[in-house]
C-alpha positions in Angstrom: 55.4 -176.8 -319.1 53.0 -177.2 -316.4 52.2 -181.0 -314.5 49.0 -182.7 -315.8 47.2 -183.9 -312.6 45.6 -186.1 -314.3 45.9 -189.4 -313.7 44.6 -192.5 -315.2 43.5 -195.3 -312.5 44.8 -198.4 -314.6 43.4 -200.9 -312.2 40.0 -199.2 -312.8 40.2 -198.5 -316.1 40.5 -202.8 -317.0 37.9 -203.5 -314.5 35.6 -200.7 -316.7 36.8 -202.7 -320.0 36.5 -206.4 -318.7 32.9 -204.8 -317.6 31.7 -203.5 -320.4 33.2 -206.2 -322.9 31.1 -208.7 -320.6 28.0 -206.5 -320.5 28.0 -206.8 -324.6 28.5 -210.5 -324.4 25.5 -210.8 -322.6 23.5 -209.1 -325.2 24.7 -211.2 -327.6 27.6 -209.0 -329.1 31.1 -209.7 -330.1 34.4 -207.5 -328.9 36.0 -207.4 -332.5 38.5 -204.1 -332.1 40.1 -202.3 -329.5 41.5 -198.9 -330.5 43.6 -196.6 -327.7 43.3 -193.5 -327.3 46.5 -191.8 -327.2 46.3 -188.7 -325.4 50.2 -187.5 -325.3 53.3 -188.8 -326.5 56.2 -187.4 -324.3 60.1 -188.0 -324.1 59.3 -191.4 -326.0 56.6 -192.7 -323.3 52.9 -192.7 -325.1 50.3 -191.9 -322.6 47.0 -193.7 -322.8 43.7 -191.9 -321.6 41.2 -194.3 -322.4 40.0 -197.0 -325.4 37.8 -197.3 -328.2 35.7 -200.6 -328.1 34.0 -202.2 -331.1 31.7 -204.6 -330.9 29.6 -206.7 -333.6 26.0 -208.4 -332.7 26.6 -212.1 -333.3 24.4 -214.1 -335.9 22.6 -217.2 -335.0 
């Protein structure tokens, strides 16, 4: 089985979430589901390569 170089800058990727999630709020929307997305599940350890955000626009 060959390495995945591929690496996942955790640090980054919440600064890219908490971005975005504020982004929406400022148009008015609403963070109302997060989904992973699970890229590989090895030796018991689930690998996560990025997230599914859904947002509703808030009434009023």
């Amino acid at each position: 089985m060959k390495n995945n170089e591929y690496v996942v800058d955790g640090i980054q990727f919440t600064r890219d979430i908490q971005s975005t999630i504020h982004e929406m709020a400022q148009q008015g929307y609403e963070l109302t589901q997060t989904i992973p997305i699970i890229s590989t599940i090895y030796l018991q350890n689930t690998f996560t390569d990025g997230a599914t955000l859904i947002f509703r626009k808030e009434l009023g």
